[in-house]
Backbone bond lengths (Angstrom), bond angles and torsions (degrees), N, CA, C in turn:
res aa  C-N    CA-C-N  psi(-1)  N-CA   C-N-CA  omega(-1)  CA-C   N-CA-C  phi
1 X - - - 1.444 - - 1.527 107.98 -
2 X 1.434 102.34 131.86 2.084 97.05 -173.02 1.837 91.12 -81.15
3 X 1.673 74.66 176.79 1.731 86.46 -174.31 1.549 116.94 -95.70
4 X 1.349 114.50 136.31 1.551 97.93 -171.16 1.693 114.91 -117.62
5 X 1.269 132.22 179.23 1.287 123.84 -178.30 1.684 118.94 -109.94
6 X 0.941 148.19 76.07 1.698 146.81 -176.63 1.537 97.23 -72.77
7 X 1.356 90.96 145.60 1.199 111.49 162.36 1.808 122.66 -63.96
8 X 1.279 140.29 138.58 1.168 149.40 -167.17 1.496 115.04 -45.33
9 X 1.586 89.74 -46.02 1.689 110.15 -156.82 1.727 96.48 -74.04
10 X 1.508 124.31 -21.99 1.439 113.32 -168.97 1.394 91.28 -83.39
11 X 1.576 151.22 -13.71 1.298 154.99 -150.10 1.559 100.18 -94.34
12 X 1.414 127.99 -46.30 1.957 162.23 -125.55 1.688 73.30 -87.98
13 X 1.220 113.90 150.97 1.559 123.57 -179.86 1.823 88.20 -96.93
14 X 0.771 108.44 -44.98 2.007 97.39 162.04 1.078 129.97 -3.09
15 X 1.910 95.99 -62.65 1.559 123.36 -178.64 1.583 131.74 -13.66
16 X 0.626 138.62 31.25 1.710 110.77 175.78 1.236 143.31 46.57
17 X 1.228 118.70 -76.90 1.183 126.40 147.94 1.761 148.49 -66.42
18 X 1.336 88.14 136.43 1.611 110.20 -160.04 1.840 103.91 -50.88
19 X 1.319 102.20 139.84 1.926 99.72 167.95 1.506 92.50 -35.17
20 X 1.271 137.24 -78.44 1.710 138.07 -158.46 1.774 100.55 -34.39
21 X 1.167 110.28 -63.44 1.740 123.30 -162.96 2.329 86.32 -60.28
22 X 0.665 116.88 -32.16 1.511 126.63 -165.21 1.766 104.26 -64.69
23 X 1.908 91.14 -70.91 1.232 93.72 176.39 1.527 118.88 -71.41
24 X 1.373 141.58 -13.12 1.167 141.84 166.28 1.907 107.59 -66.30
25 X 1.111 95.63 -47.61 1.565 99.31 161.94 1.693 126.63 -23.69
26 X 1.360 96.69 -70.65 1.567 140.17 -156.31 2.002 84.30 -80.05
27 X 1.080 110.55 -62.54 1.563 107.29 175.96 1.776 110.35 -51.76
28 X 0.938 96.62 -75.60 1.598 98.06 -175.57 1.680 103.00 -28.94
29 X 1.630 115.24 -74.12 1.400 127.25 169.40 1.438 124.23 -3.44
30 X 1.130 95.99 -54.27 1.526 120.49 -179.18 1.764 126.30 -87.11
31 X 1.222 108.47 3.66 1.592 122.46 159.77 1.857 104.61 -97.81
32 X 1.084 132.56 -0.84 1.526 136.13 164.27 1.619 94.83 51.70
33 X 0.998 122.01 -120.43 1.367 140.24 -147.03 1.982 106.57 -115.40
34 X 1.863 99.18 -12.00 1.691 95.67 163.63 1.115 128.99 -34.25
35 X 1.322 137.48 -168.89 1.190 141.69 136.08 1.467 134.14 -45.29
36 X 1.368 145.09 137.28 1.388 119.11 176.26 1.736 114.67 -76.56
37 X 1.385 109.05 137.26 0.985 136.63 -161.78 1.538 87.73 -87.81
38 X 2.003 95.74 150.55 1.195 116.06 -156.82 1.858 103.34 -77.63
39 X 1.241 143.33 160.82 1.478 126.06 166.13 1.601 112.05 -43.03
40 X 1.587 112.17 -42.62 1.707 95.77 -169.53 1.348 92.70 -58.58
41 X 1.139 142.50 -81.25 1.218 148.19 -171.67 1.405 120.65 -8.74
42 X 1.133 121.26 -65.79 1.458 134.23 -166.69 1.859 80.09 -55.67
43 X 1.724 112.92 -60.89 1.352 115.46 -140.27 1.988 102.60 -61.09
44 X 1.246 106.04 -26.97 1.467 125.95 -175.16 1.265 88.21 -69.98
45 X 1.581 132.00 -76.07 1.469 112.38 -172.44 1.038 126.95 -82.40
46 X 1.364 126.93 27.35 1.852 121.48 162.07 1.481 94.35 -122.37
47 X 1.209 137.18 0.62 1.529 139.86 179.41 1.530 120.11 68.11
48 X 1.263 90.63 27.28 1.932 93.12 173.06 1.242 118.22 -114.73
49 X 1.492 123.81 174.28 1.481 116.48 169.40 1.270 123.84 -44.58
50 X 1.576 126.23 171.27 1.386 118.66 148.14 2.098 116.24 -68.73
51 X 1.287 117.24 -31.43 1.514 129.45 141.46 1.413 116.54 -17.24
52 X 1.331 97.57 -69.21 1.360 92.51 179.99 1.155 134.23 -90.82
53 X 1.112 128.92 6.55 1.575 148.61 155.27 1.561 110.98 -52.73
54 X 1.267 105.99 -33.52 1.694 117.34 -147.01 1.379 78.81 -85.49
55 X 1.719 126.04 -57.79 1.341 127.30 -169.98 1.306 131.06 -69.08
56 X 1.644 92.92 -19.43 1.962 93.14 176.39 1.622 95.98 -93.63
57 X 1.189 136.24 -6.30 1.194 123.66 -176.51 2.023 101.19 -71.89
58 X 1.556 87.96 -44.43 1.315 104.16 -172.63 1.977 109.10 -60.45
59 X 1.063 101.86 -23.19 1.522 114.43 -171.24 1.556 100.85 -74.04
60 X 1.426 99.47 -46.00 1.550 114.83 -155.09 1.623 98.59 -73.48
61 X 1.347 112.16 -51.81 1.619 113.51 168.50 1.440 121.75 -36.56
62 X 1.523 106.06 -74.34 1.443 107.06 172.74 2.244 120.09 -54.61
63 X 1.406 112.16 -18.19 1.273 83.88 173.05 1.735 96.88 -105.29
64 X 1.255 118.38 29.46 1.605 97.58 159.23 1.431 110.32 73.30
């Protein structure tokens, strides 16, 4: 898996977003410039449902 760069503030227990919305983050991150990866996919490599993909995407939108 290559190495990727996040911003600080998604790391800050502050944050907003749920461990799920985090590790979907951190997955996506880590396909760089690939193709976008299918929902099973993402959900297989951040270890969440396909469910919960749908909602951290939705999380991740609304906090920008």
């Amino acid at each position: 898996m290559p190495t990727v760069s996040i911003p600080i503030d998604v790391c800050r227990s502050g944050s907003r977003l749920t461990p799920a919305a985090k590790a979907v983050l951190l997955a996506l991150l880590s396909y760089g410039n690939a193709p976008t990866p299918s929902v099973a996919r993402v959900a297989e490599d951040a270890g969440v449902s396909r469910r919960n993909i749908y909602r951290a995407l939705a999380l991740l939108r609304k906090e920008g």
